[in-house]
C-alpha positions as CSV (number, residue, x, y, z in Angstrom):
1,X,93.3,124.9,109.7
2,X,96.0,122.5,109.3
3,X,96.2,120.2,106.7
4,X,97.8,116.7,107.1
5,X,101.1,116.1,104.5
6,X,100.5,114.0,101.6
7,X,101.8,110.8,101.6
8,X,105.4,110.6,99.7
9,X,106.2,108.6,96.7
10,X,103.1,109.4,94.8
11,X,103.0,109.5,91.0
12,X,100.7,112.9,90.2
13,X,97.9,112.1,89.3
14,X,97.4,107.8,90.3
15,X,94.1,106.9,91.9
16,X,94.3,103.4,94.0
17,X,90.9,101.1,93.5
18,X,89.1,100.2,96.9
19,X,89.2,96.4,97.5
20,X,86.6,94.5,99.3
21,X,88.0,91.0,99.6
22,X,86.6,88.2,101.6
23,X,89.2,86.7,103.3
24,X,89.2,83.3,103.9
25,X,90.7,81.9,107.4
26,X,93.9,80.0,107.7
27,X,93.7,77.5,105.6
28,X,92.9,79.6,102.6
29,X,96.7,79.2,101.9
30,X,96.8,75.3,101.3
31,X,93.4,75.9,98.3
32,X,94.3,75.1,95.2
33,X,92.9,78.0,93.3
34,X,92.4,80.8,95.9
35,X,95.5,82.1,96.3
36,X,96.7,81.6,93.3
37,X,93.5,84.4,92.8
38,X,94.4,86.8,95.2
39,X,98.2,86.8,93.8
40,X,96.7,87.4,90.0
41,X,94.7,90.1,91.7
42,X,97.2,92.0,93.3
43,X,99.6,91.5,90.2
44,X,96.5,93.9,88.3
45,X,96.4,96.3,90.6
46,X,98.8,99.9,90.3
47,X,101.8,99.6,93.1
48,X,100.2,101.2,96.7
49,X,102.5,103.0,98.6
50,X,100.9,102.0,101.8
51,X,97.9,99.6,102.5
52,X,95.1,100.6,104.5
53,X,92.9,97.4,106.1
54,X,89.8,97.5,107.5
55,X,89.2,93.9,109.2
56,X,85.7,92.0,110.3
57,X,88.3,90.7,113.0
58,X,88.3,94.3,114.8
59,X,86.1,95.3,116.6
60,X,87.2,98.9,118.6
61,X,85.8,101.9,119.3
62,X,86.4,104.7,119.4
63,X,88.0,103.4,116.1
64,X,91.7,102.5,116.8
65,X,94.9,102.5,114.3
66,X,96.8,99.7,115.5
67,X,101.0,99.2,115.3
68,X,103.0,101.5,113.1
69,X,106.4,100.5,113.6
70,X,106.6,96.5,114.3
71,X,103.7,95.1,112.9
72,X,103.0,91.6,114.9
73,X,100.1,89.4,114.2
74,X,97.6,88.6,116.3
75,X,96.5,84.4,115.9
76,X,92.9,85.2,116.4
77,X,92.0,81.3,116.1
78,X,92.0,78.2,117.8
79,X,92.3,74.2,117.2
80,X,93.8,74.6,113.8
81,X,97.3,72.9,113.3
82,X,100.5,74.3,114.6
83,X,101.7,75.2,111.3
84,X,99.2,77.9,111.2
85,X,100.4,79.6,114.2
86,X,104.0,79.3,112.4
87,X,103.2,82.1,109.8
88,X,105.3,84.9,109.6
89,X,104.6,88.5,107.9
90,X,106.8,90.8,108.8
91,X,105.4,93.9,106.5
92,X,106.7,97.5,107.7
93,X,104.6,99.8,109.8
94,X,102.9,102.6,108.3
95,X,103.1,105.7,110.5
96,X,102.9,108.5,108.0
97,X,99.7,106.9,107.3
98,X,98.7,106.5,110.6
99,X,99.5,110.2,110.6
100,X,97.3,110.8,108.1
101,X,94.2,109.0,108.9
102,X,94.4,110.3,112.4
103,X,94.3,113.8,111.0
104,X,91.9,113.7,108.7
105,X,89.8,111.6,111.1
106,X,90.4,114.5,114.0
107,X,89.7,117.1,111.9
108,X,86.1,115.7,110.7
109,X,85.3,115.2,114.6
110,X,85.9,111.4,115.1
111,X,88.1,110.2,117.7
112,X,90.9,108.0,116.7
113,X,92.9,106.5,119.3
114,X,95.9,104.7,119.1
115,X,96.9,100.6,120.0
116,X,100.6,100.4,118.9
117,X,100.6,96.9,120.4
118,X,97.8,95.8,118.0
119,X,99.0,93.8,115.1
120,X,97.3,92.5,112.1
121,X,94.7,89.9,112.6
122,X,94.0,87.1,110.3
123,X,91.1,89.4,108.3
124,X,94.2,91.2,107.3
125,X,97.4,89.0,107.2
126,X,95.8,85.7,105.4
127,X,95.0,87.8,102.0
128,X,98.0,90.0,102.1
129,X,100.5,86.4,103.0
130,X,99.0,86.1,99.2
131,X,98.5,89.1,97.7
132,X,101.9,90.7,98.6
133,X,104.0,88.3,99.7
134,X,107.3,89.8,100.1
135,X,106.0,91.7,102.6
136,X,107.1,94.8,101.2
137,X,104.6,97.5,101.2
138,X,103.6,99.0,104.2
139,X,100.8,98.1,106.3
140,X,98.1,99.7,108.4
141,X,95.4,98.1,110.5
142,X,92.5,100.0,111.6
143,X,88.9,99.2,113.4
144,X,85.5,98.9,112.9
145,X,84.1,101.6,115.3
146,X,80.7,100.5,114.7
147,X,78.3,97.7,112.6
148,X,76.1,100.7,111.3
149,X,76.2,100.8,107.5
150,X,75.7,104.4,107.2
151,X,78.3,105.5,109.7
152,X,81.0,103.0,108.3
153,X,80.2,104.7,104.6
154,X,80.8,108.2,106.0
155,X,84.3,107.0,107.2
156,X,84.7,105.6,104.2
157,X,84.1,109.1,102.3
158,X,86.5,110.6,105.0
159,X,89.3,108.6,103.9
160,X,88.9,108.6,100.2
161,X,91.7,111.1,99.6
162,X,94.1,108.6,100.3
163,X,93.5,107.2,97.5
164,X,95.1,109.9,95.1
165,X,98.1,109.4,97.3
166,X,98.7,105.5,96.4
167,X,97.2,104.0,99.1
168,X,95.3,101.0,99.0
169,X,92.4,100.3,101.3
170,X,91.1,97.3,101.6
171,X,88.4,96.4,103.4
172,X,88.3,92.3,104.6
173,X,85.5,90.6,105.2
174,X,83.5,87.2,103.8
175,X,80.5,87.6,101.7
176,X,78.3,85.1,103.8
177,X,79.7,84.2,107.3
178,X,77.5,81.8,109.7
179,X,79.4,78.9,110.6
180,X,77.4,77.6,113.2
181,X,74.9,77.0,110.1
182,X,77.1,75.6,107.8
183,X,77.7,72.7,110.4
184,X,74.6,70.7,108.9
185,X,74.7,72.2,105.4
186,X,75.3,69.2,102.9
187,X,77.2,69.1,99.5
188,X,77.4,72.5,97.9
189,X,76.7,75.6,99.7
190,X,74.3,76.0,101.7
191,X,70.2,77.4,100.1
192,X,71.2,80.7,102.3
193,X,74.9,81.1,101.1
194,X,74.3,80.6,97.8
195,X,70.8,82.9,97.8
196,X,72.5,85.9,99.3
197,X,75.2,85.7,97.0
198,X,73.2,85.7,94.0
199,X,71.5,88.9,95.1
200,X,74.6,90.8,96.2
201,X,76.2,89.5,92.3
202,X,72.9,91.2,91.3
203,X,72.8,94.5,93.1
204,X,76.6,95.3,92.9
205,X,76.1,94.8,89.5
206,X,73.0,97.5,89.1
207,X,75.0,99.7,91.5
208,X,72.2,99.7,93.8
209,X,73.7,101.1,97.0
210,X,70.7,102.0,98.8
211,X,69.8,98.7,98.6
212,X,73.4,97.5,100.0
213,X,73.0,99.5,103.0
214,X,69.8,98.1,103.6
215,X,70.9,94.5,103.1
216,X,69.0,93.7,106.1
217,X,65.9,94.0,104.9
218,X,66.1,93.7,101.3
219,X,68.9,90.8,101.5
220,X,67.7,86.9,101.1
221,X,68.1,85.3,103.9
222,X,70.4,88.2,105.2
223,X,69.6,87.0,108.6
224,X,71.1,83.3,107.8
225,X,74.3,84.8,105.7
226,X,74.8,87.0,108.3
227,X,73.9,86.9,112.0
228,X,75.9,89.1,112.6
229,X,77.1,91.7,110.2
230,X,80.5,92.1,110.8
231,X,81.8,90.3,108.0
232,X,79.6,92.0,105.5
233,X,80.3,95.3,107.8
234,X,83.7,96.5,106.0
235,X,82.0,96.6,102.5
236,X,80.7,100.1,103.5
237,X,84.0,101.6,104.7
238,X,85.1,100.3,100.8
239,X,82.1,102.2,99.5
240,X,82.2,105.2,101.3
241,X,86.1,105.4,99.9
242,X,85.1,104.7,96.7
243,X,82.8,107.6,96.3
244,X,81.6,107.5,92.3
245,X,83.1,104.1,91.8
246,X,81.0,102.7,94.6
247,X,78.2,102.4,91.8
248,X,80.1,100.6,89.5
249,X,81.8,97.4,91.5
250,X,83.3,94.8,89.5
251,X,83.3,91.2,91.1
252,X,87.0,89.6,90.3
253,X,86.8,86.4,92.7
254,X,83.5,84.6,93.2
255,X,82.2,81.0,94.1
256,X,82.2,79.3,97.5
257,X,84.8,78.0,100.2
258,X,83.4,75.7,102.4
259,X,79.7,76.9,101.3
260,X,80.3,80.6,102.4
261,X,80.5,83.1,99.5
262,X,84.1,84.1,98.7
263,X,82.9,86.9,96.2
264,X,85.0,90.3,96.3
265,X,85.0,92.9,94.4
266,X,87.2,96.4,93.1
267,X,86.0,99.7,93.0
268,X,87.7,102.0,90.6
C-alpha cells in the first residue's frame, strides 16, 4: 500500500487545533467587534502550513476538492452593495494538500473528485479576509458530500492526520441559521436562536457528542435554528478531526449577529 507524502515544512511533533467557526456573510467585515475576534483568534493559534475548509456553502458529492492553483471566489450572494462583490483574496492553492486528502480519502474507499474551477465561497473567504489577511497561507476548499452527522464525523476521523502535519481545518458554518425566521424576530435574538445556543454552550461544554449528533432530536427548537442543517452540518467534519479533543471544545467567540448565534469553538 502506498502511503501519501507528508506535507513539508512541518515542525516534529506540532498538532494544529480543529476550528468550527460560524462565519458571518459579507457584512461581517464592516462589525465593530467581529473581526477584530476572528484576527485575535488566528493571532492564538500555531502557524498552519495549509488550511483545510469545510463550507455550509458547498454542497457536492461525491465530495469535491475544489481549485489548487488559482484560487478564485465564488460571490454566492445577491442584493448586497457592490463593494462586496469588490473583495479580493488572492491566497495560494494548495495542491500537495489536495494530494493528500485525495489519497487518504481513496484509500479509505470514498470518492473524491476534483473541480479545479471551484473557488472559495463566502463560508470560506469572509473568515479567512479576517483571520489571515495577507493572504499568505495556502488554501484548500472541500465539500460537504452529505448532511448526515455520522458520515461527516467519519470523514472527519479520516482526515485527522493532517493535523500533525500543520494543517488547519476549519470547518465554517453558523451556529443557528434560519433567516426566513428571523424576518419577524424583534429586538434581541430571536426565543429559538438564543435557546439553541444555550444548549449547544451547554453540551460542548459536557463534551456530550452523542448528544451533538443527535441535535435533532435532543436540540431546542433544533427545527427553528436549523431547517436545514447545513450550517450546523460542518461541526461533525471538525469533530471527527478532532478525535480526543472533540470532548473537550472550548467556545472562543459567542453572542449573536443579527439574532443568529455566532458561537465557535477550537478543538485541541
Amino acid at each position: 500500500m502506498t502511503t501519501a507524502p507528508a506535507l513539508s515544512g512541518v515542525t516534529p511533533g506540532a498538532r494544529m487545533p480543529v476550528l468550527y467557526v460560524s462565519h458571518g456573510a459579507p457584512p461581517l467585515a464592516d462589525d465593530a467587534l467581529w473581526p477584530g475576534q476572528l484576527a485575535a483568534w488566528s493571532r492564538d493559534l500555531p502557524r498552519p502550513t495549509a488550511v483545510l475548509v469545510i463550507s455550509a456553502h458547498w454542497e457536492e458529492a461525491p465530495l469535491a476538492l475544489g481549485a489548487t492553483e488559482t484560487v478564485p471566489l465564488v460571490y454566492d450572494f445577491w442584493g448586497f452593495p457592490a463593494h462586496y462583490y469588490a473583495v479580493r483574496y488572492a491566497a495560494p492553492g494548495a495542491p500537495a494538500l489536495a494530494d493528500r486528502v485525495r489519497r487518504t480519502l481513496r484509500r479509505a474507499g470514498v470518492p473524491v473528485q476534483d473541480l479545479p474551477d471551484r473557488g472559495l465561497d463566502h463560508g470560506a473567504y469572509v473568515p479567512l479576509v479576517e483571520m489571515y489577511p495577507g493572504a499568505d497561507v495556502p488554501v484548500l476548499q472541500m465539500s460537504l458530500p452529505t448532511l448526515d452527522p455520522r458520515a461527516l464525523m467519519e470523514t472527519g476521523r479520516r482526515l485527522a492526520p493532517l493535523r500533525d502535519e500543520g494543517v488547519l481545518i476549519v470547518a465554517s458554518g453558523f451556529f443557528t441559521h434560519n433567516l426566513a425566521a428571523l424576518r419577524h424576530a424583534g429586538s434581541g435574538p430571536p426565543a429559538w436562536s438564543a435557546e439553541f445556543d444555550a444548549w449547544g454552550r451547554e453540551t460542548l461544554a459536557a463534551g456530550d457528542v452523542d448528544a451533538l449528533l443527535d441535535f435533532a432530536h435532543k436540540a431546542p427548537a433544533a427545527l427553528l435554528a436549523h431547517p436545514r442543517t447545513e450550517h450546523f452540518a460542518p461541526l461533525f467534519v471538525a469533530l471527527g478531526a478532532a478525535g480526543d479533543d472533540a470532548t473537550a471544545g472550548r467556545t472562543v467567540i459567542d453572542g449573536f449577529w443579527m439574532g443568529l448565534a455566532k458561537r465557535s469553538v477550537q478543538f485541541g
